[in-house]
C-alpha positions in Angstrom: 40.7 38.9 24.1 37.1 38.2 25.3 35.9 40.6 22.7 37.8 39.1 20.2 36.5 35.5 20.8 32.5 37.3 21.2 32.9 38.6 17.4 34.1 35.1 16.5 31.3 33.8 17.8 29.0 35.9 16.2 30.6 35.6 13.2 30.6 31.7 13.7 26.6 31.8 14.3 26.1 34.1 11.1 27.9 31.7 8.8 26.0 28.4 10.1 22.8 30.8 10.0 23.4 31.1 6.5 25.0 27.8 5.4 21.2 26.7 6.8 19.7 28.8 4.9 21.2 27.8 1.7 20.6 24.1 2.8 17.0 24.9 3.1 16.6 26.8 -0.2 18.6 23.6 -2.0 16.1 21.6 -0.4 13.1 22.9 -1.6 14.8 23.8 -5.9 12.7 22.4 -8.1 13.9 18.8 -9.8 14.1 17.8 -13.0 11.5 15.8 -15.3 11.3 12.2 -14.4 11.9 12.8 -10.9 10.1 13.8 -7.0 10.5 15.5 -3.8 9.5 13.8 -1.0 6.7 15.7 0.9 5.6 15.1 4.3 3.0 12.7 4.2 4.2 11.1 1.4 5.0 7.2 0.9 6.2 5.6 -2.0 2.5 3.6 -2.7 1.2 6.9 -2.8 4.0 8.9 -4.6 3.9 5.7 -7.1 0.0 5.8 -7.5 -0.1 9.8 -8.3 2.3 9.3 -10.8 1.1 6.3 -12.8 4.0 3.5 -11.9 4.5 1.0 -9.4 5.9 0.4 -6.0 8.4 -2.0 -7.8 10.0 0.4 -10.1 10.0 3.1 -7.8 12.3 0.9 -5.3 14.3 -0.4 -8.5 14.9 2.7 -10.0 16.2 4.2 -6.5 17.7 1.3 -4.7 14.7 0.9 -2.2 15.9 -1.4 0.3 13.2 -0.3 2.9 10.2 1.5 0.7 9.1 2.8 4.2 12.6 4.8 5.2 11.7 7.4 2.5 12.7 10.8 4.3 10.5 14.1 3.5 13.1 16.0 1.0 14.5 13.1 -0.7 14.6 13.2 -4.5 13.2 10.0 -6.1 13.4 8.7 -9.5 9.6 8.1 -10.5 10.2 7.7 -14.6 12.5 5.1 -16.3 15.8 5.8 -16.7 16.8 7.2 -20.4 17.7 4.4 -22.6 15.2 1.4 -21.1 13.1 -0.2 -23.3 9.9 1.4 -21.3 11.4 4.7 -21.5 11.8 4.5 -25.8 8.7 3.4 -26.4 6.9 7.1 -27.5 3.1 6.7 -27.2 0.9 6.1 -30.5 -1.8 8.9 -32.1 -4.3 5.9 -31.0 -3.6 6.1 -27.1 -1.3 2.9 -27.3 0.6 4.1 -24.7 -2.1 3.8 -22.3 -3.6 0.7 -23.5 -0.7 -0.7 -22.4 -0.4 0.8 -18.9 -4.3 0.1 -18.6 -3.0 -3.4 -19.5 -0.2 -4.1 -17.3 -2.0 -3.1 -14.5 -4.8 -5.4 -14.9 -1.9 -8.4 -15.0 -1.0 -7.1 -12.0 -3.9 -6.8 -10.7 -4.7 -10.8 -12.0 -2.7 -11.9 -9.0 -1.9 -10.4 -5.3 2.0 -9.6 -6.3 4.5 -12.3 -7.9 4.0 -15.7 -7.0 1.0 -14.9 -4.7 -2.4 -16.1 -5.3 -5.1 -15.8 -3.1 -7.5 -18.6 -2.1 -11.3 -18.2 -0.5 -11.0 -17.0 3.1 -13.7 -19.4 4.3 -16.5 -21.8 3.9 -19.8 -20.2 3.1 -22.6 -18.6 0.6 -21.8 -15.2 -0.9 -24.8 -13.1 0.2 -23.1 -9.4 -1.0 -21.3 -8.9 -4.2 -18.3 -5.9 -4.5 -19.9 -2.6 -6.3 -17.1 0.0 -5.2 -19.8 2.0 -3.6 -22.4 0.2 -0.8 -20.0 -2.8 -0.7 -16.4 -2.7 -0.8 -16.2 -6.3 -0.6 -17.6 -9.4 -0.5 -19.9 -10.9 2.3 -20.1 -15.0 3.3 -22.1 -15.9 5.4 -21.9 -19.0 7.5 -22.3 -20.5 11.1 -20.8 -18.6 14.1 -17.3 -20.1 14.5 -16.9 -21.0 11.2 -12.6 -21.0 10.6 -12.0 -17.6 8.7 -8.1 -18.1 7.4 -5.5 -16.1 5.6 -6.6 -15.6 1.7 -2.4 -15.5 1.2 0.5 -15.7 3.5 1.2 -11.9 4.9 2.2 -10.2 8.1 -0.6 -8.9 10.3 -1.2 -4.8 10.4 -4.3 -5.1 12.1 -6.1 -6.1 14.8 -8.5 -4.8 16.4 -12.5 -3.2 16.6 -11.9 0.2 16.0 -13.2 0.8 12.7 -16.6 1.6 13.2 -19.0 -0.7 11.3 -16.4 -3.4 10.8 -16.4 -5.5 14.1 -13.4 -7.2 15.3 -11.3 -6.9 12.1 -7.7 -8.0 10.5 -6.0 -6.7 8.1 -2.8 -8.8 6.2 0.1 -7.0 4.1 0.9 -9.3 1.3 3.4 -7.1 -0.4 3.5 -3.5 -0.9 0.8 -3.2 -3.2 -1.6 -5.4 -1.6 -3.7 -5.7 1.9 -6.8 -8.1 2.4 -9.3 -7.2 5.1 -11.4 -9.9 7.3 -14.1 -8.4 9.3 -17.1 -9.3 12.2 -15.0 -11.9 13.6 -16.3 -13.3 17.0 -12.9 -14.0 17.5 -9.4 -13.0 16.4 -6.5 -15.9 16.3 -3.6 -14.0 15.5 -1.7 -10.7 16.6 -0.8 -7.3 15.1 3.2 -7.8 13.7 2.7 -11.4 13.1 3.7 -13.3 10.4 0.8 -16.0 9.2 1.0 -18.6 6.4 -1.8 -19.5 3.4 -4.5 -21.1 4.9 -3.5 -20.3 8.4 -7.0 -20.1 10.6 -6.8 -16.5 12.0 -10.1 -15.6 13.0 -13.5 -17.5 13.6 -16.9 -15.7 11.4 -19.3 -13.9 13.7 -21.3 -10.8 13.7 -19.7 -8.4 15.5 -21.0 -4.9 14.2 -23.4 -6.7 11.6 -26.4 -7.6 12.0 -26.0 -11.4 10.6 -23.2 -14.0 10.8 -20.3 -13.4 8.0 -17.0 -12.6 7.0 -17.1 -9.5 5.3 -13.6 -9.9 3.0 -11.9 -7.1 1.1 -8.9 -6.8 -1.2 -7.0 -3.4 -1.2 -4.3 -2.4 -4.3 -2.7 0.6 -3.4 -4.8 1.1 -0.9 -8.0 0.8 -3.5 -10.6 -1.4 -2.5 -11.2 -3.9 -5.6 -13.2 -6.7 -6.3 -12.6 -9.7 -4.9 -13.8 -12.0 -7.3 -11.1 -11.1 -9.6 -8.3 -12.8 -7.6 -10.7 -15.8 -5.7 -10.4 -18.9 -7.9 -13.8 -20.0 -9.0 -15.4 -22.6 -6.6 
């Protein structure tokens, strides 16, 4: 009897050894066109700026509740589906096709997400212009204390000095496309996980880790720094 129930077992831990097996090689077959695998590392900003779409049809097109729970493995829809006006509409000998994503993303880039604008962070004299390369922002500068508040209402993802050459810093989540950075506070206001309105004061300007009194300001699109100016209203 005991070696009867010792081949069972045996036989019972060769069958799940194989059923994983199979699980694993299902796992990793390739998918069809129009969809992804889910890597490690992966997140859905990044999955939706390597192929060419946004955050917001990525979670339509899969029924995103949380953009964040995406599990390494998971197979995501990352092209319309058949039969949507976006996915009919064949691109032109002339590159129409993308003219038009070159300009949908500046629309979307003409405002921090739906319904958010941004307003000026704080009172003060641009001294440093965005460039993309020596500046990936803008710098105002200002007297020490000056109130530095929330360009647009967010939640709080970062606060702290430990990025080198940024001072006491915060960083606000507006939506899941864009972040906007305040940096060389003297002081921070508010905490990491904390929601904050428009115009909420959340630092005061100083000159930690600069060598003069400012806010340096940054606006981040996927994760892309980008020119502030474009979204400031003119002043």
């Amino acid at each position: 009897m005991r070696l009867h129930t010792g081949i069972r077992k045996l036989a019972c831990t060769a069958l799940v050894t194989t059923l994983a097996a199979a699980l694993v090689a299902c796992g990793s077959a390739p998918v069809g066109p129009g969809f992804y695998r889910v890597e490690r590392g992966d997140t859905v900003s990044k999955i939706a700026r390597e192929h060419r779409t946004s955050v917001g049809n990525i979670k339509r097109w899969n029924s995103l509740s949380n953009p964040d729970a995406i599990e390494v493995g998971q197979v995501l829809r990352i092209a319309p589906p058949p039969g949507t006006a976006t996915a009919s509409a064949a691109p032109s000998a002339s590159g129409g096709s993308a003219k038009s994503e070159s300009t949908a993303e500046s629309v979307a880039q003409s405002k921090a997400g739906p319904g958010v604008s941004l307003i000026w962070p704080t009172q003060g004299t641009v001294v440093q212009n965005f460039d993309g390369k020596n500046s990936k922002g803008i710098d105002i500068a200002n007297a020490a204390g000056t109130p530095v508040v929330a360009a647009a209402a967010g939640s709080v993802v970062y606060a702290g000095n430990g990025l080198r050459g940024y001072g006491n810093m915060l960083i606000i989540k507006h939506n899941d496309d864009y972040l906007t950075a305040y940096a060389h506070n003297r002081a921070i206001l508010v905490k990491e996980g904390q929601k904050v309105q428009q115009g909420q004061q959340i630092a005061e300007m100083g000159n930690t880790d600069s060598n003069r009194i400012m806010l340096h300001f940054e606006v981040r699109y996927l994760g892309r720094s980008t020119d502030p100016a474009r979204y400031l209203p003119p002043r």
